[in-house]
Backbone as CSV, one residue per row, in Angstrom:
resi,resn,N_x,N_y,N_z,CA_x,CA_y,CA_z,C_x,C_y,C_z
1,UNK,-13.606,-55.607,-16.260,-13.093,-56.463,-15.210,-12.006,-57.355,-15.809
2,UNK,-10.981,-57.612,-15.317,-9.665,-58.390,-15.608,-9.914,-59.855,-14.665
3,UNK,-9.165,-60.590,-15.135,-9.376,-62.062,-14.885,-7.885,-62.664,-15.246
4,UNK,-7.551,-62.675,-13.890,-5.621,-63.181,-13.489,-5.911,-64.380,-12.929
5,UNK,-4.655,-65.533,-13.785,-4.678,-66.564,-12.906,-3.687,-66.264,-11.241
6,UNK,-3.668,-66.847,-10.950,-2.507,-66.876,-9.226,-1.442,-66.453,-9.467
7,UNK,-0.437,-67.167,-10.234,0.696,-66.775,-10.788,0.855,-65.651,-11.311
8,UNK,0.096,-65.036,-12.236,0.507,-63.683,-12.760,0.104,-62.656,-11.906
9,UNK,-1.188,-63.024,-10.589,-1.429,-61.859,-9.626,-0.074,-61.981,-8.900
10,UNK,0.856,-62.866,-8.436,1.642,-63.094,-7.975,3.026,-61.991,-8.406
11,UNK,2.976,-62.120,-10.024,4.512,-61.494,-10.548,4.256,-60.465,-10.890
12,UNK,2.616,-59.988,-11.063,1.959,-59.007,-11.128,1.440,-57.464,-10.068
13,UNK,1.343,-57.730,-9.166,0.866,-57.882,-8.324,0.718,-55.667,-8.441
14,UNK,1.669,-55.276,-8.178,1.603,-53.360,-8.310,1.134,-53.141,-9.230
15,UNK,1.213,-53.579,-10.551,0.468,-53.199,-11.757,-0.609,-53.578,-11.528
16,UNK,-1.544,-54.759,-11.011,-2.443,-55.310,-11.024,-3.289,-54.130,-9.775
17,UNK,-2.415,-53.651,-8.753,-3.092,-52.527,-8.053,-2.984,-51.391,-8.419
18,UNK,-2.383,-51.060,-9.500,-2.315,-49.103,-10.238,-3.583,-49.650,-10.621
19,UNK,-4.190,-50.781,-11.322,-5.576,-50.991,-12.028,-6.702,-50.649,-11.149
20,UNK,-6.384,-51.275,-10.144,-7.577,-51.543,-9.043,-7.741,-49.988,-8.875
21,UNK,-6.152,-49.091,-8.137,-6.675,-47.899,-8.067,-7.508,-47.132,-8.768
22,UNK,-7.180,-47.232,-10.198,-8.027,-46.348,-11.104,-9.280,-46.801,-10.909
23,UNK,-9.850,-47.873,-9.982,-11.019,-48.058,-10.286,-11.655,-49.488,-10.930
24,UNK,-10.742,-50.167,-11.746,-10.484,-51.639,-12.460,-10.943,-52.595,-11.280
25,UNK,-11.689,-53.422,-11.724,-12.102,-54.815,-10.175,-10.688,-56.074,-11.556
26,UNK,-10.159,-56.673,-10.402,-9.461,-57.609,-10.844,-9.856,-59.058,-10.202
27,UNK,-10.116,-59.784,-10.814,-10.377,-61.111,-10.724,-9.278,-62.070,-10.709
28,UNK,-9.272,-62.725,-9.174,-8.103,-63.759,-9.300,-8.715,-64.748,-9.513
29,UNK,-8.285,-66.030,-10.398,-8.941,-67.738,-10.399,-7.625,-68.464,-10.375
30,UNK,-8.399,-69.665,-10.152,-7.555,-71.097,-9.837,-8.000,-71.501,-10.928
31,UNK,-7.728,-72.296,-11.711,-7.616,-73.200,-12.846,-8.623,-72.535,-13.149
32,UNK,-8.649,-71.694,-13.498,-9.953,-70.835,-14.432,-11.618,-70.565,-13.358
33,UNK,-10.974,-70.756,-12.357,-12.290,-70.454,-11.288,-12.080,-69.804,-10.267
34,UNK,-12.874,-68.354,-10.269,-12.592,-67.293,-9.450,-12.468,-67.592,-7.887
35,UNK,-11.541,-66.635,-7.400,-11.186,-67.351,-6.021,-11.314,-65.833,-4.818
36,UNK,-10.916,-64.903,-6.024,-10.761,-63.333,-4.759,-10.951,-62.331,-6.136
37,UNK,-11.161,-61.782,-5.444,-11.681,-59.883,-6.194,-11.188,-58.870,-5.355
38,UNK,-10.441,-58.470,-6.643,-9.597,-57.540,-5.919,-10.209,-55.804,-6.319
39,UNK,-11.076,-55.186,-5.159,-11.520,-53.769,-5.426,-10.815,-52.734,-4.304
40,UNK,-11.139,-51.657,-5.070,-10.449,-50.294,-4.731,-11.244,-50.165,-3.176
41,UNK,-10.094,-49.796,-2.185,-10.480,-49.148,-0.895,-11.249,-47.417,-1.113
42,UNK,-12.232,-47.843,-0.527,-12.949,-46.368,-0.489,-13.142,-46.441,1.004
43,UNK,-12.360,-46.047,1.673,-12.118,-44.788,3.425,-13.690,-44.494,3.310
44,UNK,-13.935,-44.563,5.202,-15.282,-44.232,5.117,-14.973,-42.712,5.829
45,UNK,-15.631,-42.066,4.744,-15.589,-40.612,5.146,-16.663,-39.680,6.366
46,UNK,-16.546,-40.583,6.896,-17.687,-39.902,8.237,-16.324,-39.622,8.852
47,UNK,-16.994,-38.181,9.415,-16.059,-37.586,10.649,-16.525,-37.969,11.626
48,UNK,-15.616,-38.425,12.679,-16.245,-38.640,13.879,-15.752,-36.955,14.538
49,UNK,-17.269,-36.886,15.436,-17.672,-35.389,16.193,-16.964,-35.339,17.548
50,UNK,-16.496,-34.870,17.884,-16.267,-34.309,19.885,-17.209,-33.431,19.796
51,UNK,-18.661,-33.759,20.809,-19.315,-33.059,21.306,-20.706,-33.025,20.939
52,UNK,-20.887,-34.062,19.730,-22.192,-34.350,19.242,-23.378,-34.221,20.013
53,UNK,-23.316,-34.426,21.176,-24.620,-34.126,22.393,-24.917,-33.044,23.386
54,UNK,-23.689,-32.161,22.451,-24.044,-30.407,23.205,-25.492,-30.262,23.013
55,UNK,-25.811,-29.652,24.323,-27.251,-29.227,24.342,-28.460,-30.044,24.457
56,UNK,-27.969,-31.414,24.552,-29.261,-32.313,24.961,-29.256,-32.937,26.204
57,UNK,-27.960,-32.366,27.074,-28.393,-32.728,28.680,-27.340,-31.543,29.194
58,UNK,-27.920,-31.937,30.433,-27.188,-30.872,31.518,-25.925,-31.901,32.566
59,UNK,-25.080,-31.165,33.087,-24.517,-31.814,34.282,-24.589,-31.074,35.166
60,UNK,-24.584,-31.520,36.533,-24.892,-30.449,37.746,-23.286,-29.743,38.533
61,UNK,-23.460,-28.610,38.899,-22.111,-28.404,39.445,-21.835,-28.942,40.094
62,UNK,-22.487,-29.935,40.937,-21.846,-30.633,42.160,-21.244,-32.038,41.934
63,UNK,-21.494,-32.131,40.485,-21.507,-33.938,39.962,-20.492,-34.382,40.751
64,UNK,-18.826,-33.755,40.938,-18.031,-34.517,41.435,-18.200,-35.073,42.934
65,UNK,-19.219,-34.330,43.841,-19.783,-34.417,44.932,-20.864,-35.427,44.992
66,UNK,-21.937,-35.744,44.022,-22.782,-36.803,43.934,-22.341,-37.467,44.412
67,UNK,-23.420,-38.428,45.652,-22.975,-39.895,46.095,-22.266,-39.790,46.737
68,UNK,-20.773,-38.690,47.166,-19.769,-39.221,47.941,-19.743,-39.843,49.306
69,UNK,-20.900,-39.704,49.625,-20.407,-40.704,50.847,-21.087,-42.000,50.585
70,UNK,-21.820,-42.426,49.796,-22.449,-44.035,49.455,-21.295,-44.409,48.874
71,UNK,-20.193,-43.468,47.877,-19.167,-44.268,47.510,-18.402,-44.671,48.469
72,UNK,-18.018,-43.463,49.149,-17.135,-44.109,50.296,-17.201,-44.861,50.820
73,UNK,-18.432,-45.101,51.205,-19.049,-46.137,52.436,-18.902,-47.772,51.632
74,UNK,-18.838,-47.424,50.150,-18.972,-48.918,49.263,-17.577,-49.216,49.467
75,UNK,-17.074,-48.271,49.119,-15.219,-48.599,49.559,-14.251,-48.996,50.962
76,UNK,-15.372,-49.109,51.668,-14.796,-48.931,52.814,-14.037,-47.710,53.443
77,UNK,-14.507,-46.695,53.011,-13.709,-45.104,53.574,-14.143,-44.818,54.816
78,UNK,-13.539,-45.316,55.846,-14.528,-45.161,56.847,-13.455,-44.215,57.892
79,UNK,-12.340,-43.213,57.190,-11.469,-42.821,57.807,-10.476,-43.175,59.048
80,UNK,-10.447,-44.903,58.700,-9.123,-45.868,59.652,-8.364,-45.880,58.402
81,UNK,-7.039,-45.708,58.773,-6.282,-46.205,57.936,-6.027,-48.056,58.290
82,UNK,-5.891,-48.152,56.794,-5.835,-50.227,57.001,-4.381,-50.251,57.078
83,UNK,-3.760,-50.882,57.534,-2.349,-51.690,57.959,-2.171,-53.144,56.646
């Protein structure tokens, strides 16, 4: 582990992250008292799925038909046109 005051993370700063990349934790301090830690990004490698819940429910052929007239009726579809 490395231990940078402010100033040199400052004039430092790409070299101080080729370190981090390889893996290096870098320590920033203020008058000799740690303030930030600087570690390597590790990406979270989960894939997100399309379709993860194939096969644990059904939809009905009529789904787009479900309800339509309680919706309508919530909407006011009462076949007047409004002005």
């Amino acid at each position: 582990m490395t231990i940078v005051n402010i100033h040199e993370a400052k004039t430092q700063l790409s070299r101080l992250l080729e370190h981090v990349a390889e893996g290096e934790t870098v320590t920033i301090a203020r008058a000799g008292k740690p303030v930030a830690k600087l570690v390597r990004y590790d990406a979270d490698d989960r894939e997100q799925r399309l379709g993860f819940l194939v096969g644990h429910g059904t939809v009905p052929d009529d789904f787009d038909e479900l309800e339509a007239d309680r919706i309508a009726d919530l909407f006011g579809a009462d076949g007047a046109a409004s002005a």
